[in-house]
C-alpha positions in Angstrom: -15.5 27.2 12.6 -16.4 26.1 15.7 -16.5 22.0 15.6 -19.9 21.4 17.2 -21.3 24.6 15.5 -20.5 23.1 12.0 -21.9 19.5 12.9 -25.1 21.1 14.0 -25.1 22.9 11.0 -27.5 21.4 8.0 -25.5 18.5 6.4 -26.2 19.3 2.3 -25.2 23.3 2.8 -22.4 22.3 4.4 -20.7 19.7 3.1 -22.1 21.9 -0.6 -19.8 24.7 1.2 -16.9 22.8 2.5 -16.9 21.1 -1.3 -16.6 24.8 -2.8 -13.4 25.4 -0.9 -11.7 22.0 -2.2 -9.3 22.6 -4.7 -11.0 20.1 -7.5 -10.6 22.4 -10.6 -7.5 23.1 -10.1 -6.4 19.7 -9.6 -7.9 18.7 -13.4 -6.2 21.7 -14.5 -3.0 20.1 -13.4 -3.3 17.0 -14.5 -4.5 17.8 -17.9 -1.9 19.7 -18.6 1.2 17.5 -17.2 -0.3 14.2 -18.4 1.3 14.2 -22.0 2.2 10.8 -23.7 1.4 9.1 -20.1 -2.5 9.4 -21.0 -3.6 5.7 -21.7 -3.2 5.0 -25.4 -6.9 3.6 -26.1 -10.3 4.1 -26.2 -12.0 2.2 -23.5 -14.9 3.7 -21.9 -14.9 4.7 -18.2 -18.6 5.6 -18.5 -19.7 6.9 -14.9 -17.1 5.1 -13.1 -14.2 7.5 -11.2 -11.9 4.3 -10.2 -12.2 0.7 -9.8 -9.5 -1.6 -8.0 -9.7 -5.4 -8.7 -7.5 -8.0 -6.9 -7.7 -11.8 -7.7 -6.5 -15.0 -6.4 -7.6 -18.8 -8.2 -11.0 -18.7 -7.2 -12.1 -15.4 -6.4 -11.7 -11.8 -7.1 -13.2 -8.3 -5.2 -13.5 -5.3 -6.7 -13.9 -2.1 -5.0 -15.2 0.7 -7.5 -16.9 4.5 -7.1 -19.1 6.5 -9.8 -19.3 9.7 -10.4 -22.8 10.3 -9.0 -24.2 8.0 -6.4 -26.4 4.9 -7.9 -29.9 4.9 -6.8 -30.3 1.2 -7.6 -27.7 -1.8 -7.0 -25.3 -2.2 -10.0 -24.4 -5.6 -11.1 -20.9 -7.5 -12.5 -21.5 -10.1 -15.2 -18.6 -12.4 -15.6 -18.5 -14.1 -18.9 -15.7 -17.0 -19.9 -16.3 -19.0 -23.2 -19.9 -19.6 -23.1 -20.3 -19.5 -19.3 -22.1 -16.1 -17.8 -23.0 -15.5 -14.8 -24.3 -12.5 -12.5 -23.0 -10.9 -9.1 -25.0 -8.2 -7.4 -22.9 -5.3 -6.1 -23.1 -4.5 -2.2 -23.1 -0.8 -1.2 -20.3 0.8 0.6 -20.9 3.9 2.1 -24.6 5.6 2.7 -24.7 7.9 -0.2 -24.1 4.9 -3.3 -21.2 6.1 -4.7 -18.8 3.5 -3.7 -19.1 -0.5 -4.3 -17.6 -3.9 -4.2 -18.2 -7.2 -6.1 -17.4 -10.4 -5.2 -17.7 -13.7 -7.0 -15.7 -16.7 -5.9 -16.0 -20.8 -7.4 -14.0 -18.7 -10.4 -11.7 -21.2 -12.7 -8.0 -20.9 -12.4 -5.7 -19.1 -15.4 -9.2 -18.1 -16.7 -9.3 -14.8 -18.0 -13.2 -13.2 -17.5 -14.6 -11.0 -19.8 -16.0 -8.2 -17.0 -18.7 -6.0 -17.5 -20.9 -3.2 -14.8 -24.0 -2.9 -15.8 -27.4 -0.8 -14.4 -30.2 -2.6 -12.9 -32.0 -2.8 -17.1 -28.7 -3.8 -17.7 -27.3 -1.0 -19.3 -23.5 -1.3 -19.4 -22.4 2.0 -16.9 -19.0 1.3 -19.0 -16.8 -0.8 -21.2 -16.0 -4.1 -20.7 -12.3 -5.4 -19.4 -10.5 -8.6 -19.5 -9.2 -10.0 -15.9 -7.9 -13.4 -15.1 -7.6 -15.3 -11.9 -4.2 -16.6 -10.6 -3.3 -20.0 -11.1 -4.2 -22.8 -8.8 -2.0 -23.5 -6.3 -0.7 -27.1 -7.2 -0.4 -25.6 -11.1 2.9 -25.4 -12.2 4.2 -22.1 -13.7 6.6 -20.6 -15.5 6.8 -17.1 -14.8 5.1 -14.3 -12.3 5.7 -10.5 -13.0 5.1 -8.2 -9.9 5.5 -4.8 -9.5 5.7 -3.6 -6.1 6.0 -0.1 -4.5 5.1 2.4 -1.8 4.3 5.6 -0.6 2.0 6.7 -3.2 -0.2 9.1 -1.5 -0.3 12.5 -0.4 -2.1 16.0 -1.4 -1.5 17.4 -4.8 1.6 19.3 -4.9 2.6 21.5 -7.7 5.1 21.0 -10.5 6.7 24.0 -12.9 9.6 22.2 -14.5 12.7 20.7 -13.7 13.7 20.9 -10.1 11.0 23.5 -9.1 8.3 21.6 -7.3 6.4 21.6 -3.8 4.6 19.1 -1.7 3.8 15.5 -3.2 4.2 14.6 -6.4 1.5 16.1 -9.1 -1.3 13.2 -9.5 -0.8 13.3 -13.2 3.2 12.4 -12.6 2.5 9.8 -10.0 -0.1 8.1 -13.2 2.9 8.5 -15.5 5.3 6.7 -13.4 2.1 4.0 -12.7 1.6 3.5 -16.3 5.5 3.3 -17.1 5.4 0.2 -14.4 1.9 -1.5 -15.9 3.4 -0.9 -19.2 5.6 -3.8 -18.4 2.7 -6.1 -17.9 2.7 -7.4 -14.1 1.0 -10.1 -13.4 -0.3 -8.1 -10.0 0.6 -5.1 -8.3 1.6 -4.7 -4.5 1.3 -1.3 -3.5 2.8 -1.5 0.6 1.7 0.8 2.5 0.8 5.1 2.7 -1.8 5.5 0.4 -3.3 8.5 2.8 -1.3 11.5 3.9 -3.7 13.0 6.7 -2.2 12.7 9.7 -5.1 13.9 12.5 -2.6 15.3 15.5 0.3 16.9 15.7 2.7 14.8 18.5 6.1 16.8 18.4 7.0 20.0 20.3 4.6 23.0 21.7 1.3 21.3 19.9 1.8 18.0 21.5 -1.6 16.2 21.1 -3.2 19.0 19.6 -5.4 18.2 16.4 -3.1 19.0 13.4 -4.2 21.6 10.3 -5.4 19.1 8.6 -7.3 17.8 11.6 -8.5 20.9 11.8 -9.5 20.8 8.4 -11.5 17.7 8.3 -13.5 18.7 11.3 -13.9 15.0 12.3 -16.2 14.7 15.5 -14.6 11.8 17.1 -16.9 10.4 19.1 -19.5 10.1 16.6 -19.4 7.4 13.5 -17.2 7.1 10.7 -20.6 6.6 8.0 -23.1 9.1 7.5 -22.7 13.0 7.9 -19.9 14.8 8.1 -17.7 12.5 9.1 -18.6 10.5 6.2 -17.8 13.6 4.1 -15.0 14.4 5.7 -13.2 10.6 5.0 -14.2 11.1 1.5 -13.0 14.7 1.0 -9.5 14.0 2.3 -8.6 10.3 1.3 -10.1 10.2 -2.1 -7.9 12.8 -4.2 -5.2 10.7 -2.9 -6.5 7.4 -4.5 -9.0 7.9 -6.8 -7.2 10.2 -9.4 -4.1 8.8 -8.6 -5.6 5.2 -9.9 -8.5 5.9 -12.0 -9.5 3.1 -13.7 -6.1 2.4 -15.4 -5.7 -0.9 -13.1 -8.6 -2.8 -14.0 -6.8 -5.6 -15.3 -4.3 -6.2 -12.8 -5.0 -7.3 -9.9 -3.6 -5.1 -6.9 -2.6 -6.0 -3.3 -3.3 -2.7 -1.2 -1.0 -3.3 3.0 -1.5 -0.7 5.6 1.1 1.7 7.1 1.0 4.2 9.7 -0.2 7.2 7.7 -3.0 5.0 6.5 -4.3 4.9 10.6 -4.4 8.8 10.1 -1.1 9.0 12.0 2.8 9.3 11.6 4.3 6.5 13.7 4.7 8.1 17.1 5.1 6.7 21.1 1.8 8.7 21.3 -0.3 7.5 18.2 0.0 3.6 19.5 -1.9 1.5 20.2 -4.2 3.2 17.5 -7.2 5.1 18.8 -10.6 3.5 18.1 -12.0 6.7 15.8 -8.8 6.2 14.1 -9.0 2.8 13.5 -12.2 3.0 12.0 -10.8 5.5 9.4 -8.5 3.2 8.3 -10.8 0.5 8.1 -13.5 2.5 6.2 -10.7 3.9 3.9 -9.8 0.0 2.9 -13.9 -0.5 2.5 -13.9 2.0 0.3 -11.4 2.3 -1.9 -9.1 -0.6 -2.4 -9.5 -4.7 -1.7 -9.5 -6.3 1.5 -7.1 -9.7 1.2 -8.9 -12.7 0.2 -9.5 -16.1 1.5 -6.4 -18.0 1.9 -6.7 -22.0 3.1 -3.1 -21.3 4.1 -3.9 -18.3 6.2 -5.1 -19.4 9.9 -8.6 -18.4 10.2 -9.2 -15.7 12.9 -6.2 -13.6 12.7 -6.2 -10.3 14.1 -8.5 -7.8 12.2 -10.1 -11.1 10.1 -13.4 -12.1 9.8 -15.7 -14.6 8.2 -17.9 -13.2 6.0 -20.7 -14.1 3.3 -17.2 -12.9 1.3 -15.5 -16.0 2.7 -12.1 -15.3 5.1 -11.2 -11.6 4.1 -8.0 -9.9 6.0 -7.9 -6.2 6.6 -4.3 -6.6 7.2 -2.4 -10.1 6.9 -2.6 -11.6 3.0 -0.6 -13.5 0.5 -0.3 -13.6 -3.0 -0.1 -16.9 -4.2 1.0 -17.5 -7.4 0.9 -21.4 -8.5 3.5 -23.7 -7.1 5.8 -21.1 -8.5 5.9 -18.1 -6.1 3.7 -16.8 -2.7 4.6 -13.4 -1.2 3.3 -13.0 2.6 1.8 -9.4 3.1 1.7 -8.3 6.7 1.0 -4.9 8.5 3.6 -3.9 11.5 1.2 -1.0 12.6 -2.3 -2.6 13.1 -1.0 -5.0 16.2 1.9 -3.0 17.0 2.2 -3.4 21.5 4.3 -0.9 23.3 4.1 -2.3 26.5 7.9 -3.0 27.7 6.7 -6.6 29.2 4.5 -7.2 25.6 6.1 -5.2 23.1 5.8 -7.1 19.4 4.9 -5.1 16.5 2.9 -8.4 15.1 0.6 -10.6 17.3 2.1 -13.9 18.2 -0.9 -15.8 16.1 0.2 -13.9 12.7 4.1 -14.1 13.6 3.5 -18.0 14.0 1.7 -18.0 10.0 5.1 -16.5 8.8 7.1 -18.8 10.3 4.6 -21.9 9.2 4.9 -20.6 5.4 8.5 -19.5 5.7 9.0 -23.2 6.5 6.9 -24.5 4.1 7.6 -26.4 0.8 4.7 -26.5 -1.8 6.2 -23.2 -3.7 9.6 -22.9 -5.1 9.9 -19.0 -4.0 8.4 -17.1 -0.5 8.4 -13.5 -0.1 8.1 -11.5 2.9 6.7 -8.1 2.7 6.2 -6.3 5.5 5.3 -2.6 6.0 8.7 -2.1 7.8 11.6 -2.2 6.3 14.4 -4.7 7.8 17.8 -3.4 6.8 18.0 0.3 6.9 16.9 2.9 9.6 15.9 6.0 9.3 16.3 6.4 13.5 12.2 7.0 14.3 10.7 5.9 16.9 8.7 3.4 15.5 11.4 1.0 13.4 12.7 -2.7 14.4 16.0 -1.4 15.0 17.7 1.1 18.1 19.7 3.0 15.9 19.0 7.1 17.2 20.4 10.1 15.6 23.0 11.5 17.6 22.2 15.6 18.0 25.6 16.3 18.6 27.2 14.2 15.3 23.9 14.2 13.5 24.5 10.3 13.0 23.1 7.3 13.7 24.1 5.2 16.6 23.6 2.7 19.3 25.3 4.4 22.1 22.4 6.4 22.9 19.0 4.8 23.8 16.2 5.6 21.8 13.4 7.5 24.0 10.1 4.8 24.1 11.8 1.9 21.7 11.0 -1.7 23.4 13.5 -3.9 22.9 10.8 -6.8 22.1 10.4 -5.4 18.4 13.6 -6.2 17.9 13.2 -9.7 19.2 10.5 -10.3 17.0 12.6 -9.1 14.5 15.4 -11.9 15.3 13.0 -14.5 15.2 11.6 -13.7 11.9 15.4 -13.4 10.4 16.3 -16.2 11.4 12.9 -17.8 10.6 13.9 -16.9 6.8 17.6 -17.5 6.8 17.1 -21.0 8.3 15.0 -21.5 4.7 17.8 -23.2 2.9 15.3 -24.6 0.2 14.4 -21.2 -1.2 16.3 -17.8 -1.5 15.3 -15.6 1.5 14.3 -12.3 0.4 12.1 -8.9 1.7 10.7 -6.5 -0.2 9.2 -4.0 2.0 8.0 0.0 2.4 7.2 2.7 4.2 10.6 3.9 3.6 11.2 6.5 0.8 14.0 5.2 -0.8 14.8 2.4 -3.4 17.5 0.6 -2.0 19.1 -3.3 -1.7 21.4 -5.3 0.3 22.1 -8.1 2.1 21.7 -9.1 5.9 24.8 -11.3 7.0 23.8 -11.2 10.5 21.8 -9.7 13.0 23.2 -9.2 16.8 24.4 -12.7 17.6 23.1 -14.4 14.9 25.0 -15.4 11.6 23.3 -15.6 8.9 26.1 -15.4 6.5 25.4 -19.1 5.2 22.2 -17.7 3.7 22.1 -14.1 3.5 18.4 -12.3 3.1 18.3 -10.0 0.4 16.4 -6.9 1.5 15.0 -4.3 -1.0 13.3 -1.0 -0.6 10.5 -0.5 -3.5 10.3 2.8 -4.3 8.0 5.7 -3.7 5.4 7.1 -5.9 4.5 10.0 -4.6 6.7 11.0 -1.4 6.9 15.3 -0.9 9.9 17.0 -1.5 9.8 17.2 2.2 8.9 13.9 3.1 12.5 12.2 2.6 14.1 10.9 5.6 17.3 13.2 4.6 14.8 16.3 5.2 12.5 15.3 7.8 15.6 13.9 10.1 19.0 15.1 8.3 19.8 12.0 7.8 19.7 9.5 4.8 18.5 5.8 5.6 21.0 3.7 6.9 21.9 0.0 7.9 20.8 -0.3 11.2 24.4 -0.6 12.9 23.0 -3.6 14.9 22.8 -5.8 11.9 26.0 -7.5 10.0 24.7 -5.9 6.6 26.0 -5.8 2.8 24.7 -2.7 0.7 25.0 -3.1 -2.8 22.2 -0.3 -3.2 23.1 2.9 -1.1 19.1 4.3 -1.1 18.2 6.3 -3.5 15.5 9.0 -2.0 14.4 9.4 -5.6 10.6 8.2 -7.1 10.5 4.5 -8.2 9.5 1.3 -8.2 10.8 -2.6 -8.7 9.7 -5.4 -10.8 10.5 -8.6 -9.6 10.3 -12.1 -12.1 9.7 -14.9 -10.3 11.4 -18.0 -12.7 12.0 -21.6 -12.2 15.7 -21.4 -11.2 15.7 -17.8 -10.5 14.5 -14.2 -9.2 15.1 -11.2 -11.2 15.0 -7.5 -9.1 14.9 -4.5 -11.4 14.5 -1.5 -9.5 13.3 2.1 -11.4 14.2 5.4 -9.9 13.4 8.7 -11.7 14.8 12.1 -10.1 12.4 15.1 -10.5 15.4 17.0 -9.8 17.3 16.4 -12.9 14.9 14.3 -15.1 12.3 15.9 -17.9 8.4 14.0 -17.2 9.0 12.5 -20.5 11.9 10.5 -19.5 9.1 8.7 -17.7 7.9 7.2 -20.4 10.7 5.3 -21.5 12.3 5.0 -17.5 14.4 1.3 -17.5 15.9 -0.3 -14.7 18.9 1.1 -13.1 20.2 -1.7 -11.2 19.2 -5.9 -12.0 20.1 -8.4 -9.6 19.4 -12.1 -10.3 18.5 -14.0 -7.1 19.3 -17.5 -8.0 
């Protein structure tokens, strides 16, 4: 259909028609018959609500949540601790009232809050849930349990059995393998980066700049706005069975920690998808409105980074956070994409201001254990375009090298790169250590050196965190021939040749130590129950 012809057309018959043609039915159909002994063992109460998101730090907490019909008065969130109540009014999200937040802040640390959504007469729209705030940050702890991963998005793809499956992972798998990781209680989750598969253009070959199928699809009229009409429906249609069935409301008591990749800007990572075009930008941002937290107000976080703001909600961060976790652990949480620069006399992938934050916490000393995790991986390459590293894929060998330049790369991502390395190596008071995504693989190692630099004195330990729900298409080794690799300009130790497998990691955060566990399951080889009982297959102890 003609794109202007369907805009023009009434906004309820089509939308009602375009609605008809998504594949809802047979999505429950799938899910309710692969779900099995992943289905949450209890009996709490979603009422009207489709998925609900919390994330948390001392003070505060924000919860992004969506109902199955829209609400045609404003919902509330009572908070009760001991014999201490109190009452926050939701705010509205998109223009229909099916999507809301709630945010409370002057919250007491290590508290845990009995939660509960109620109607405007106050009846409860569903059971209530427990959720606690972090510690404070001078508090001294004794543990932190996190469970990190990437890559969980994507259409529903099909499953028949053992090695015979197409496109993403089923939605009901990707729960199982969710519920396997909460079911070793986390204390939060960090889920870095492609939450959306959607990609608007296609940039490669004959269709270069050409609006993709699923461009196509959407219909998006890109010079009108994101909210209200079809382009409203259009966000919802294609994001929201990659998040909300995906989620549901099994992680409303653990707080989650939501970074931004490419796929996320409704792009792959291209030289002709950056910087990111304004329509596109807005998607992002109106996805992360939507459907999962924005980060929270840090007093350690400069105010006015890039795509920050001050709001009656107090400093939020589209896409530069921490989690801060007592004096005991603080993991830094930064997007490569949003600021990425391509110009060959400015190219960085992060903007000076936030690059100068990583190195002021990097060098700081009020928790025993710093994190980075970026949206990039440092380590391995995967030779695309859009990576720190130079590392191409020869067509002759099919291998990756540094003797032929990398069409578009700017050498200036690398610097940053350097700087950042060396910003973490040079922390001799803590154990350097990445944990990053994007990539779908579950890998580790250790990065001795980078070009000229040594950092052999203290090595960075670099870990890849697992996919959730990547495509049996989607694996560097199909889209490129190629499995990721160390990028050949670093000094680099692999302990962990990358899986390209569906996983995740936990990582314990102790006094004198960090534990890694990393979780791989092959849908190859491996029945959906083994799932259920899925342990680590490799441990290291940092420490």
């Amino acid at each position: 259909m003609d794109r202007r012809r369907f805009l023009a057309s009434g906004a309820t018959g089509a939308a009602a028609a375009w609605l008809g043609l998504w594949p809802w039915q047979a999505i429950k159909v799938q899910t309710a018959s692969l779900s099995g002994a992943s289905a949450p063992q209890n009996d709490w109460n979603a009422g009207t609500l489709l998925h609900l998101l919390p994330t948390v730090s001392d003070s505060r907490l924000l919860i992004k949540a969506s109902f199955v019909r829209p609400l045609t008065s404003t919902p509330r969130l009572r908070l009760q601790s001991g014999n201490s109540s109190r009452m926050i009014e939701g705010r509205q999200n998109d223009t229909a009232g099916e999507f809301w937040q709630f945010y409370a802040e002057d919250l007491t640390p290590s508290t845990s809050y009995e939660l509960s959504l109620l109607d405007n007469s106050g009846t409860a729209l569903c059971d209530a849930w427990p959720l606690a705030t972090f510690p404070a940050p001078d508090q001294e702890v004794e543990r932190a349990r996190l469970l990190f991963y990437t890559c969980a998005g994507g259409q529903e793809g099909s499953y028949r059995g053992i090695g015979d499956r197409t496109g993403n992972l089923p939605t009901a798998i990707r729960n199982r393998l969710l519920r396997r990781g909460l079911s070793f209680a986390p204390d939060a989750v960090i889920a870095n980066g492609d939450h959306i598969y959607w990609d608007l253009h296609t940039w490669q070959g004959e269709a270069t700049g050409q609006l993709s199928n699923a461009g196509r699809q959407s219909n998006f009229d890109f010079d009108a706005n994101v909210y209200g009409g079809h382009n409203e429906t259009a966000l919802k249609l294609a994001a929201g069975p990659q998040i909300i069935p995906v989620y549901g409301t099994d992680f409303r008591s653990t707080p989650v920690f939501f970074l931004q990749d490419d796929h996320d800007h409704w792009e792959n990572d291209s030289p002709l998808s950056y910087p990111v075009p304004w329509f596109q930008l807005q998607l992002a941002r109106a996805t992360q409105q939507l459907y999962y937290p924005e980060f929270l107000a840090d007093a350690n976080r400069p105010a006015g980074l890039p795509w920050s703001s001050e709001t009656e909600r107090g400093e939020l961060s589209e896409s530069f956070g921490s989690l801060r976790y007592g004096k005991l652990a603080e993991v830094l949480l930064y997007d490569v994409r949003r600021t990425l620069q391509v110009g060959e006399l400015n190219a960085l992938f992060l903007d000076r201001v936030v690059e100068d934050w990583l190195h002021a916490r990097t060098a700081s000393t009020d928790t025993r254990h710093l994190v980075h995790a970026p949206s990039n991986p440092p380590g391995w390459t995967a030779g695309k375009w859009g990576e720190w590293y130079p590392d191409v894929l020869d067509p002759v060998s099919g291998r990756l090298t540094l003797d032929i330049p990398k069409p578009q790369w700017q050498r200036g991502w690398l610097d940053q790169h350097d700087r950042i390395m060396q910003s973490l190596a040079a922390m001799r008071h803590r154990l350097p250590l990445v944990i990053s995504g994007d990539l779908h693989a579950t890998g580790f190692g250790y990065i001795r050196g980078a070009g000229a630099f040594d950092f052999s004195a203290n090595p960075i330990a670099t870990v890849l965190s697992g996919p959730v729900g990547t495509s049996a298409a989607g694996f560097p080794s199909v889209v490129r021939n190629a499995r990721p690799e160390p990028s050949k300009y670093l000094d680099f130790d692999e302990q962990v040749i990358p899986f390209e497998q569906h996983g995740f990691t936990l990582v314990d955060f102790l006094p004198d130590r960090i534990v890694v566990q990393m979780f791989k399951w092959d849908v190859n080889s491996q029945s959906l129950a083994d799932i259920d009982t899925l342990e680590s297959f490799h441990t290291v102890s940092l420490g």
